[in-house]
C-alpha positions in Angstrom: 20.1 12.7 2.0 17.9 15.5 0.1 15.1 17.0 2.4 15.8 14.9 5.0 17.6 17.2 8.8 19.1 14.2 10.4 20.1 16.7 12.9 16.9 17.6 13.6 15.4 14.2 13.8 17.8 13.0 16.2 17.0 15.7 18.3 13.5 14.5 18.9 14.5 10.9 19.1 14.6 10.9 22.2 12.0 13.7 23.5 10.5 13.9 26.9 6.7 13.1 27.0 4.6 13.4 29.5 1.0 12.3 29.9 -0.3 15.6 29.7 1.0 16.3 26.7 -0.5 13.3 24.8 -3.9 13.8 25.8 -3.1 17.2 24.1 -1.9 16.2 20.9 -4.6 13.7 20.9 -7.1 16.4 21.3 -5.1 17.7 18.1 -6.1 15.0 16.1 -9.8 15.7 16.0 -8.8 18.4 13.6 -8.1 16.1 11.2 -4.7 17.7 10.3 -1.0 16.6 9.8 0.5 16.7 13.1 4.1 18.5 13.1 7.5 16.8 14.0 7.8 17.4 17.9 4.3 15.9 18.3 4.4 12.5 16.1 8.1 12.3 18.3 6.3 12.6 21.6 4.0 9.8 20.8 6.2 7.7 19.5 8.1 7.8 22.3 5.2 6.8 24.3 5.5 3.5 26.6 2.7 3.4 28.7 0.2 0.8 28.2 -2.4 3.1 29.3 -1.1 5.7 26.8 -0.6 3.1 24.4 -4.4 2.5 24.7 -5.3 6.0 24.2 -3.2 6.2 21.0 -4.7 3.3 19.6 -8.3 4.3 20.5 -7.7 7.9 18.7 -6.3 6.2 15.7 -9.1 4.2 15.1 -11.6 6.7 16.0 -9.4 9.3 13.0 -9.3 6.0 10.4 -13.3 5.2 10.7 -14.0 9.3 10.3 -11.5 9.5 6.8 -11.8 5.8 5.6 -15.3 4.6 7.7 -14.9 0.8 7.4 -13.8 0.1 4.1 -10.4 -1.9 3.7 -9.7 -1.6 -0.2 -8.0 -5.4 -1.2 -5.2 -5.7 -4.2 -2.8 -8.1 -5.3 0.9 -7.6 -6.2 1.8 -9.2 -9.5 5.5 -9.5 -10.0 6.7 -9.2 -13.9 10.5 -9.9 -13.5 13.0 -10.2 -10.4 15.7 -9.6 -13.2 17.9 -7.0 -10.7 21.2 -4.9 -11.7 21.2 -3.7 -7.6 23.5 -5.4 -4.6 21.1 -4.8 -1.7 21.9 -6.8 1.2 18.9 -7.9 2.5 16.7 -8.5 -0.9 16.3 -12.3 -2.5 16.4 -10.3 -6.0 19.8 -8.9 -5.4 22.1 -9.3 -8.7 24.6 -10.8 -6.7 22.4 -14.0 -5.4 23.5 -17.1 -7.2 20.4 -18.6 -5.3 18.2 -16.8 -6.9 16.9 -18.3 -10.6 15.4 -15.3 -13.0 12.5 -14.9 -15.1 10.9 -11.8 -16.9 7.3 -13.0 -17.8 6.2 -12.4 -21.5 3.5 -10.6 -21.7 1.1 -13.7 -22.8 2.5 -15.1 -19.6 1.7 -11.9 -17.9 -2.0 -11.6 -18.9 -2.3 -15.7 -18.0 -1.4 -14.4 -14.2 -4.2 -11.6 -14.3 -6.7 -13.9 -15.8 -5.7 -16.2 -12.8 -6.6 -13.5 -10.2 -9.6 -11.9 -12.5 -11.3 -15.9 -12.1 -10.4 -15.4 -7.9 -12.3 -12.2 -8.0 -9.7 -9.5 -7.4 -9.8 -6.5 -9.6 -7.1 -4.2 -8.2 -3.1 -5.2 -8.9 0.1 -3.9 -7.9 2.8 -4.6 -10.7 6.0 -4.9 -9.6 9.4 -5.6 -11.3 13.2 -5.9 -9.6 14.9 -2.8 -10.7 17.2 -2.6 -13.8 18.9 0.6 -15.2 15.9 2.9 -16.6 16.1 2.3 -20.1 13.5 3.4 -23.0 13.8 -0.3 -23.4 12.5 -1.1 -19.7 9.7 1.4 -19.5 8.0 0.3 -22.8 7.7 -3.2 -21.1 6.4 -1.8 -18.0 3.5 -0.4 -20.8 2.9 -3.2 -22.4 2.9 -5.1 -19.1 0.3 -2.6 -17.6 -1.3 -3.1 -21.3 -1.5 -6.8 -20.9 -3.1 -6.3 -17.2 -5.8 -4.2 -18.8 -6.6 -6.2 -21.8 -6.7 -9.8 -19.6 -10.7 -10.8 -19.6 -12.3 -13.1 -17.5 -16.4 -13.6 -17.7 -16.3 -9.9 -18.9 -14.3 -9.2 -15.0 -11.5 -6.8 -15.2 -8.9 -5.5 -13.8 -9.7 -1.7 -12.9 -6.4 -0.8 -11.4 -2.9 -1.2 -12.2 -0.6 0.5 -9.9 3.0 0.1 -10.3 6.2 -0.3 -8.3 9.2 -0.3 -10.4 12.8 1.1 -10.6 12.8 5.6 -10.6 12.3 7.1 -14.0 13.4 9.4 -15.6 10.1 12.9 -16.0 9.9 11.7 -19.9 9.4 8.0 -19.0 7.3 8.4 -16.1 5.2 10.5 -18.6 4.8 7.3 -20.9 3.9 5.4 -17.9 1.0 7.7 -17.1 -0.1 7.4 -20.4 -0.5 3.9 -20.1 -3.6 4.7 -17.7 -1.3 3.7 -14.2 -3.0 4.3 -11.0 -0.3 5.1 -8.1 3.3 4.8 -8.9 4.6 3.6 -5.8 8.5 3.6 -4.7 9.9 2.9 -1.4 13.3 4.5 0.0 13.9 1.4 2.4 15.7 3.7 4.4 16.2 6.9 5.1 19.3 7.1 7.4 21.8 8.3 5.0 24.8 5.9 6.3 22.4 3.0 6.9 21.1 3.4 3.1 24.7 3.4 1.5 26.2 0.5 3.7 22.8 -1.6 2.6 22.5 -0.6 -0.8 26.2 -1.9 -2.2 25.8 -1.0 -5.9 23.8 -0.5 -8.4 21.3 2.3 -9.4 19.8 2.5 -6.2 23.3 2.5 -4.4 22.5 6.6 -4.5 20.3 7.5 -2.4 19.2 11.2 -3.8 18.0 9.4 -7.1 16.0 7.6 -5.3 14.3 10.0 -3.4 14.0 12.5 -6.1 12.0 10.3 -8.4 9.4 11.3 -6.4 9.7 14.5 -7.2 10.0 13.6 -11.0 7.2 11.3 -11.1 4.6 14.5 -9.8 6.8 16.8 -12.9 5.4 14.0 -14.9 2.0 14.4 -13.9 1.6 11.5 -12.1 -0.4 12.8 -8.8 -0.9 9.8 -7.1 2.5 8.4 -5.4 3.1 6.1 -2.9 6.6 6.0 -0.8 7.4 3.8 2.7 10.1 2.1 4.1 11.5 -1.1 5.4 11.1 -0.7 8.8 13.7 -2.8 10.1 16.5 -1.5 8.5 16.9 1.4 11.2 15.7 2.9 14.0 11.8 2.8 13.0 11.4 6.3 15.3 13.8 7.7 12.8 12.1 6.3 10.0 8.7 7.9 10.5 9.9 11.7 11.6 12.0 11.3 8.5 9.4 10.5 6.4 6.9 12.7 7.6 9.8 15.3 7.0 9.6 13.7 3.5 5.8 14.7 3.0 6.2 18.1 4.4 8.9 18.8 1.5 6.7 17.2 -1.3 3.1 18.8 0.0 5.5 22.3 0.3 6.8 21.9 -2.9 3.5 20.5 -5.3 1.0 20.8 -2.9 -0.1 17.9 -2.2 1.6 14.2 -0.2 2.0 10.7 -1.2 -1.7 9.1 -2.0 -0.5 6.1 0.5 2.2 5.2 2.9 3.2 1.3 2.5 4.4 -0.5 6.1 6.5 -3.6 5.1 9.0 -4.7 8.0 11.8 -6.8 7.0 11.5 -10.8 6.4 13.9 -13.7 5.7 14.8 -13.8 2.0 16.8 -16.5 0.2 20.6 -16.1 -0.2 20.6 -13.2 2.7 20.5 -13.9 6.1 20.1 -10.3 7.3 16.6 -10.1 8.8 18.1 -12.4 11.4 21.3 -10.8 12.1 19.6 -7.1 12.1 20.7 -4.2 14.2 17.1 -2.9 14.5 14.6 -5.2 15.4 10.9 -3.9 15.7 9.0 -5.5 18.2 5.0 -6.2 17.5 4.2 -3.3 19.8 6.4 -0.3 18.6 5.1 -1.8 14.9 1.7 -1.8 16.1 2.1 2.0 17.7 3.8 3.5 14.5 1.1 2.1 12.5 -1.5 4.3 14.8 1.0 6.8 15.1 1.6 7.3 10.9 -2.4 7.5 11.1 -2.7 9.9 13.3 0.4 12.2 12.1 -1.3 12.3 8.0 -5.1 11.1 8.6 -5.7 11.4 5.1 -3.1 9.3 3.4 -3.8 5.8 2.6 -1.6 3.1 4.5 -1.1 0.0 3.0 -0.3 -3.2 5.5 1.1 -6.4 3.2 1.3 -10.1 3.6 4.4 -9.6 5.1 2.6 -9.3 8.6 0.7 -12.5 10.0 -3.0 -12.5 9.8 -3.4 -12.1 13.6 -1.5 -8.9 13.4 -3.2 -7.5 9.8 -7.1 -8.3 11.5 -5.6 -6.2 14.5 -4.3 -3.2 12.4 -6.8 -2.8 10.0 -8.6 -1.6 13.0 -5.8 0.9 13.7 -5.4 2.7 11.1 -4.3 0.7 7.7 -6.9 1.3 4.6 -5.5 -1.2 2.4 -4.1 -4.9 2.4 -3.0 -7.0 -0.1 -4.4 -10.8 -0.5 -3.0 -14.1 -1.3 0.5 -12.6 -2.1 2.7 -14.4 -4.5 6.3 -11.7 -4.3 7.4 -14.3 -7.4 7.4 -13.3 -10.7 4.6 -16.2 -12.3 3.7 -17.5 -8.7 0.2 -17.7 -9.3 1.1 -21.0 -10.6 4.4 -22.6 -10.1 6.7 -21.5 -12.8 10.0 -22.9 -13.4 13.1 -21.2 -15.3 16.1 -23.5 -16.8 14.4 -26.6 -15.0 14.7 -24.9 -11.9 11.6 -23.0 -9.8 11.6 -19.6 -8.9 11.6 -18.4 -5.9 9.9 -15.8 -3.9 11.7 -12.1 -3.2 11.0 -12.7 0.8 9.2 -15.0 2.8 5.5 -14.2 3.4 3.1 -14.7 7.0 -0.5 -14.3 5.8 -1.3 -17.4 3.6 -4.8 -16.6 3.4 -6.9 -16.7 0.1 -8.9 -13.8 -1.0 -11.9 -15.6 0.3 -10.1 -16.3 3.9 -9.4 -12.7 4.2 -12.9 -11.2 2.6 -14.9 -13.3 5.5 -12.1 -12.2 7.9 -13.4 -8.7 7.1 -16.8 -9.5 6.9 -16.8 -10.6 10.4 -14.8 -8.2 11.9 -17.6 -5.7 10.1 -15.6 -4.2 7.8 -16.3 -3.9 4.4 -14.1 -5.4 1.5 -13.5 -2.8 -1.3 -12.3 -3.3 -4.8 -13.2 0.2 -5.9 -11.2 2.1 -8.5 -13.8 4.7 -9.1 -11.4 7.6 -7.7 -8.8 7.1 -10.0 -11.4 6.4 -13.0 -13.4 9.4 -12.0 -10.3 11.7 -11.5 -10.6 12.3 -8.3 -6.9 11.9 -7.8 -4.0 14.3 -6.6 -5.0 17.4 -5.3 -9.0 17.1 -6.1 -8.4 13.4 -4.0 -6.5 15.1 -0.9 -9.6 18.2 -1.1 -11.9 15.3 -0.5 -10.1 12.7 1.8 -8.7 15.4 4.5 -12.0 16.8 5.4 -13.2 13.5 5.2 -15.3 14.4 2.4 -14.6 11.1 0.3 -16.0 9.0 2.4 -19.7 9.4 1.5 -18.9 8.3 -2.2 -16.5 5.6 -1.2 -19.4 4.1 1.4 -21.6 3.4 -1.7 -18.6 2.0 -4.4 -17.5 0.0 -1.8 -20.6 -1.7 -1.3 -21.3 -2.2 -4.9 -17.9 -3.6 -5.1 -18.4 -5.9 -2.3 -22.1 -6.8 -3.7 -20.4 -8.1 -7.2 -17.3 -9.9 -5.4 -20.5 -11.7 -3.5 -22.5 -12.9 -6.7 -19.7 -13.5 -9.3 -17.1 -15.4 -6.9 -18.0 -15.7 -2.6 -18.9 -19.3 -1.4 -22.4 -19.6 0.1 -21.1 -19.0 4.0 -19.4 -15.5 2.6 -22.3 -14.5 0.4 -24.7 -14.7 3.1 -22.4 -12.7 5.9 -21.2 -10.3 3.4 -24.9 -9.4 2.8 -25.6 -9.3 6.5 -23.4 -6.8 6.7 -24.3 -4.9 3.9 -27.8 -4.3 5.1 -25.8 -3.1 8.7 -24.2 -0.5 6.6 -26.8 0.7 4.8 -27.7 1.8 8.4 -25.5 4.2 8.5 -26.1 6.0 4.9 -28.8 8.5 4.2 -31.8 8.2 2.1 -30.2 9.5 -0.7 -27.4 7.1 -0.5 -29.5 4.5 0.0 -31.6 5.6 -3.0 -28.4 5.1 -5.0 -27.3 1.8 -3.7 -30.7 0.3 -4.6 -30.5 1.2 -7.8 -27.1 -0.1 -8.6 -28.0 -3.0 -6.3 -31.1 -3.6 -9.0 -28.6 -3.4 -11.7 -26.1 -5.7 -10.4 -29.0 -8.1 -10.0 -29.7 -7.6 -14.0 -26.1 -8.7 -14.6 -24.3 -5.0 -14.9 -21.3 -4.7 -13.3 -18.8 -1.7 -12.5 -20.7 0.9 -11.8 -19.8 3.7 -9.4 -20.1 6.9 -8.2 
């Protein structure tokens, strides 16, 4: 596989560690700075509960410098689960009989973002089961992004449409920015070369190169904010992450700048596959619980995004340890916001799913925890993306602004759509965090507070 020294990797594997060196690297980390190969290795191959604890206490200590206590919320909306790849461990795979198909209209589409507009979310991952890469394809993934856009409800919006669909060619990933896309986000699953080819049976993404060099095609396009991950699972998730921090070293060589975020799905059951139980790699909660603080330490200023895969215990406990983002009240079916049902028959969801929570479960989860629930988009709509993003975040520059969207954010979510119980904590905590700004912050909060109060929305800085 492109850019990626298996050789090398396996090499470090297995790497001695010894106490003294952690307490170095984590001394490293104050910096602020990617860490190299050898020393993400050496704390991944940490055991030590007392170690362990010292990891964990450095990754939250890097994630509440870059991020403060902002955990931004979105919610995936699934177009089609229409699929031309065998993948063995996918619900959407072409070759499920199991699995019924629907590609939403796009009057069915904006119905599902009015549904989520009236909930209060404002940021929405569109996703779509990966068919070959027509002209055909990409101008519905516009019109769909369109349709997100143009969905009203009570004057609410939808800010941000991210996107996750199949790699593009550069000329139709530059339509797709036109369409005013956030991040375009793809995901290699795996990037053990032999692992990849025995999973991935046929299909497009049967070739693994393509798939990593969209990537690369999608920054050619212009397209500056990219998200990539894996399914950790699939392989040896040591491997995983020194492979695709190997990945980022190539891309920020080569343009610049690294993915915007870094997504941490670990495999689940899925209909008509029964490969999550039968896998060769299992990942216990602990070693998924260290990579997680391990990824934040290794790139502190890329975003990492934790989904409803995980249970709620385990998502409360790693927003504390380095994720920035989480999806709510997931529906991985295309139309799930409200049962839909294709030939008489229902569709069903891409994988099963552990956090059941609604937005307003997770929102006072956060609010008690004293973090603060974002649904700002202001970087992308101010242009602080890309490079002029990453000149921000690393120094940890961003976070002054993002402290004062995220409040406003959190203010509106409270008057338009919070029961009485969530209003009243979510302003307790606001006035805690106005604590912690300066007077010329809080000068500027009060203001947009005011006009919030007068019935403007979506303002930010």
């Amino acid at each position: 596989m492109k850019h990626i020294d298996e050789k090398t990797i396996n090499s470090l594997i297995n790497i001695k560690v010894y106490p003294r060196e952690i307490d170095e690297i984590l001394e490293k980390t104050k910096l602020l700075k990617r860490l190299s190969l050898e020393d993400c290795a050496k704390l991944l191959a940490v055991a030590d509960a007392k170690l362990l604890k010292k990891i964990y206490k450095a990754a939250a200590r890097v994630k509440n410098i870059i991020y403060g206590k902002r955990v931004v919320l979105f919610v995936p909306l699934y177009i089609s689960n229409v699929c031309a790849n065998t993948c063995l461990y996918c619900g959407f795979s072409v070759n499920n009989k199991l699995t019924v198909r629907k590609k939403l209209s796009l009057e069915e589409i904006k119905k599902q973002t009015e549904i989520l507009l009236k909930r209060g979310h404002k940021r929405i991952l569109m996703v779509a089961g990966e068919t070959a890469s027509s002209d055909e394809n990409v101008n519905y993934y516009i019109d769909a992004v369109k349709a997100i856009y143009a969905a009203d409800y009570k004057g609410s919006k939808i800010k941000r449409v991210n996107v996750n669909v199949a790699p593009l060619s550069v000329e139709q990933f530059k339509k797709l920015k036109d369409a005013g896309i956030g991040t375009y986000q793809l995901f290699q699953e795996t990037y053990h070369d032999a692992t990849y080819r025995k999973l991935h049976v046929a299909g497009a993404k049967s070739e693994p190169d393509n798939r990593l060099d969209a990537i690369d095609r999608a920054f050619e396009a212009g397209i500056d904010d990219v998200g990539i991950g894996t399914l950790f699972g699939l392989y040896d998730y040591r491997f995983e992450v020194l492979a695709m921090l190997m990945h980022i070293e190539y891309l920020e060589k080569k343009f610049g700048i690294g993915p915007h975020t870094i997504s941490m799905p670990r495999i689940e059951p899925a209909q008509g596959t029964n490969y999550a139980d039968h896998g060769e790699y299992p990942l216990t909660d602990e070693n998924f619980k260290k990579l997680v603080a391990v990824l934040r330490l290794s790139v502190p200023y890329t975003g990492i995004i934790m989904s409803t895969r995980e249970t709620s215990e385990m998502r409360d406990e790693l927003v504390n340890l380095g994720v920035s983002q989480i999806s709510a009240e997931s529906r991985v079916t295309p139309g799930g916001y409200e049962e839909v049902v294709q030939d008489n028959k229902t569709v069903e969801k891409q994988f099963s799913l552990n956090d059941q929570r609604s937005l307003t479960e997770i929102t006072s989860s956060l609010i008690l925890q004293g973090l603060i629930p974002s649904f700002c988009a202001a970087c992308y709509r101010k242009n602080r993306t890309g490079e002029h993003f990453m000149d921000l975040a690393k120094p940890g520059d961003i976070k002054h602004m993002c402290d004062i969207n995220a409040l406003v954010t959190l203010k509106e979510y409270l008057e338009d759509f919070a029961e009485p119980e969530v209003k009243k904590a979510g302003y307790k905590l606001i006035e805690e965090a106005k604590k912690n700004l300066d007077a010329e912050a809080i000068k500027t909060l009060e203001k947009m507070f005011k006009n919030i109060d007068a019935g403007i929305r979506d303002e930010y800085v």
